[in-house]
C-alpha positions in Angstrom: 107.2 82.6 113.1 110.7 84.0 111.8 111.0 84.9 108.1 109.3 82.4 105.7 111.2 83.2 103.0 113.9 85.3 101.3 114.6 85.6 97.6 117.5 86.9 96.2 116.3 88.3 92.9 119.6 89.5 91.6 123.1 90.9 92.9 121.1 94.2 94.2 117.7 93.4 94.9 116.2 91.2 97.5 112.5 90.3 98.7 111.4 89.3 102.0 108.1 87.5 103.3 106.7 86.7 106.3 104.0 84.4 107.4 101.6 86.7 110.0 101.4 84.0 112.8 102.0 86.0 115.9 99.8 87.8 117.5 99.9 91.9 118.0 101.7 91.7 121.7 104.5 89.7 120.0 105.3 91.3 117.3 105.4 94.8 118.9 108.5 93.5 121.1 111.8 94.5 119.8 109.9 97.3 117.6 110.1 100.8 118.0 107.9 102.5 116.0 108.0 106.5 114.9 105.5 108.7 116.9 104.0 109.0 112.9 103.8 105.3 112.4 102.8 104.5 116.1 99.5 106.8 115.5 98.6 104.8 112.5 98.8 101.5 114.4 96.6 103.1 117.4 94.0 104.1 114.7 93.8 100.6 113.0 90.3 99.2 113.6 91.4 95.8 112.2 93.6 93.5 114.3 95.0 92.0 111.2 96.0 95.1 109.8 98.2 96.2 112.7 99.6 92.7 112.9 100.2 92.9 109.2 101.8 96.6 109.6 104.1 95.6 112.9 105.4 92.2 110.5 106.7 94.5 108.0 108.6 96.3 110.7 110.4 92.8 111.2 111.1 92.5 107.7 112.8 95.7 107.6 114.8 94.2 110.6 115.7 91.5 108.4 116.9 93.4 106.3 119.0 95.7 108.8 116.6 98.7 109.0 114.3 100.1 111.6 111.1 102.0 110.8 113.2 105.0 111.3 114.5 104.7 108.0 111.1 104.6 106.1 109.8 107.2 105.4 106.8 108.0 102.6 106.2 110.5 100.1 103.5 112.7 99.1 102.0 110.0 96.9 102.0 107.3 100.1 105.3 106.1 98.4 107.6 104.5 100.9 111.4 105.0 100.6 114.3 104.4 102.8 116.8 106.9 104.3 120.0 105.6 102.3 118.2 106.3 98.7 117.5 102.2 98.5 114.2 101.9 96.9 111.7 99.7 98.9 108.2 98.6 98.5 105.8 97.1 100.9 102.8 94.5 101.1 100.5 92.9 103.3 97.6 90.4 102.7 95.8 88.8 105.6 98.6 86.1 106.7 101.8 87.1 104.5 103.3 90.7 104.3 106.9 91.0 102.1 109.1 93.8 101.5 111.3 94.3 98.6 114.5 96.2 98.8 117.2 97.3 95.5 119.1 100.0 94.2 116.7 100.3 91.5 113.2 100.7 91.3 110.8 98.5 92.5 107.5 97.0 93.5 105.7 93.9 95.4 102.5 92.6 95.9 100.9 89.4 97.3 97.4 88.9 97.2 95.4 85.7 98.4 93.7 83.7 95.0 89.7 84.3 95.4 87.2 83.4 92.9 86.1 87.3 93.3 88.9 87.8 91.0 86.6 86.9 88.4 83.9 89.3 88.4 86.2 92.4 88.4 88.8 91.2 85.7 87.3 93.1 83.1 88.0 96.2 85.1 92.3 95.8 85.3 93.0 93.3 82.1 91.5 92.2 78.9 89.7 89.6 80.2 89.2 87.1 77.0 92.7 86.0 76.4 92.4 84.2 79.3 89.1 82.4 78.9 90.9 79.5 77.3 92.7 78.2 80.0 91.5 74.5 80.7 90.0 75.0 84.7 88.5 78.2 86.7 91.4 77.4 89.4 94.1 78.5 86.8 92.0 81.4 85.5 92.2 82.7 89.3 95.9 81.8 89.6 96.4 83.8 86.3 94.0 86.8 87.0 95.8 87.3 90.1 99.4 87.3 89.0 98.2 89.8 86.1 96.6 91.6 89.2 99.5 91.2 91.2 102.1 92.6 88.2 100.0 95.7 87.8 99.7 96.4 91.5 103.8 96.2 91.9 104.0 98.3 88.7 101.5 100.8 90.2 103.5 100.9 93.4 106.5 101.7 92.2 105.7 104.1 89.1 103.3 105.9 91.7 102.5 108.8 89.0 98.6 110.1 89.8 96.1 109.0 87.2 97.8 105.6 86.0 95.4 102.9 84.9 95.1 99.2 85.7 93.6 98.6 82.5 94.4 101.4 80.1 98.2 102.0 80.9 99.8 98.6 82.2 100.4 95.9 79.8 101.2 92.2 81.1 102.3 89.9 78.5 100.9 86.2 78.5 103.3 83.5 80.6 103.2 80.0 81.3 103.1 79.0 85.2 105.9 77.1 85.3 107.9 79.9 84.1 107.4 82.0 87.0 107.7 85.7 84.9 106.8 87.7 82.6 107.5 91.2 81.3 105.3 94.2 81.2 105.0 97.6 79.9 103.5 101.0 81.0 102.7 103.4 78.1 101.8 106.3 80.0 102.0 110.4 79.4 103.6 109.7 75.7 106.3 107.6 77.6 106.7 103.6 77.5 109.2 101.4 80.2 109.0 97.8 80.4 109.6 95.5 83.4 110.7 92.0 84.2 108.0 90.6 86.2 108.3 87.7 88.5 106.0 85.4 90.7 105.5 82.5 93.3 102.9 81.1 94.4 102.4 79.1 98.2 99.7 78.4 100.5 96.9 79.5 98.2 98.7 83.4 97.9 100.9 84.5 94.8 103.3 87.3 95.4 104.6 89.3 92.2 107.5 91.6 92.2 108.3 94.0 89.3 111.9 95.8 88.3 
């Protein structure tokens, strides 16, 4: 399938998704991969995992780079050779990129009940109790989740916490964002958060 969907989310940043319906032999035409990242295909035991993998090189094609311009840091922190700022996310049938000049960070995760049993562990798990069904407690755990996973990915510092170091304040569905804060080693940034949902996945994007 080509690209699902493309969001411009302001003059200099821009988020990419596709929908994983090919299968591996497809999506590795047209792809060249570095000898690096052509190792960590071969060594993928999961099928999915190299179809989600090979996808995001397609994104990046989308986007008009090749998987010669990634490269990653010491902290697994991708980047791109022009000094863009990208981040990068799979989850069984979707993967997404986001690329700006700023700093930046993506997640999608599929909404699962298991959400509930390890809330506690990223996000104070009572203010959202109240909400009327256990389907909207799932949609909202997992864009708190997915907020704090793109916040994670792109402050990559060792030893941040889901739970003691990101803040995601409350939001209404139908607003589709949020902002959040990271108090962290005696200094505090804030982020605009944004999210969509589709086809029983949310994907969350932070700046």
């Amino acid at each position: 399938m080509p690209l699902y969907k493309t969001i411009t989310v302001n003059d200099h940043t821009t988020a990419y998704i596709w929908k994983i319906e090919e299968g591996i032999d497809t999506l590795s035409e047209g792809i060249s991969l570095t000898s690096h990242c052509q190792k960590r295909v071969d060594g993928m035991k999961s099928e999915l995992h190299r179809r989600g993998f090979m996808s995001v090189r397609h994104l990046l094609a989308e986007a008009g780079y090749t998987d010669f311009d990634l490269y990653y840091d010491t902290y697994g922190k991708p980047h791109l050779t022009d000094g863009k700022h990208i981040s990068i996310t799979h989850s069984y049938t979707f993967s997404a990129i986001i690329i700006s000049d700023q700093e930046v960070g993506i997640d999608i995760e599929k909404q699962r009940d298991k959400i509930l049993r390890i809330a506690h562990k990223f996000t104070p798990f009572e203010q959202y109790k109240t909400l009327a069904n256990v389907d909207a407690v799932i949609r909202k755990l997992t864009i708190v989740w997915g907020a704090k996973e793109s916040l994670y990915k792109l402050y990559a510092q060792e030893g941040l916490s889901f739970l003691k170091h990101i803040d995601v304040q409350d939001f209404y569905f139908d607003h589709a964002q949020t902002t959040a804060t990271i108090t962290y080693n005696n200094k505090q940034s804030s982020y605009t958060i944004r999210f969509i949902e589709f086809e029983g996945f949310t994907c969350v994007y932070g700046y």
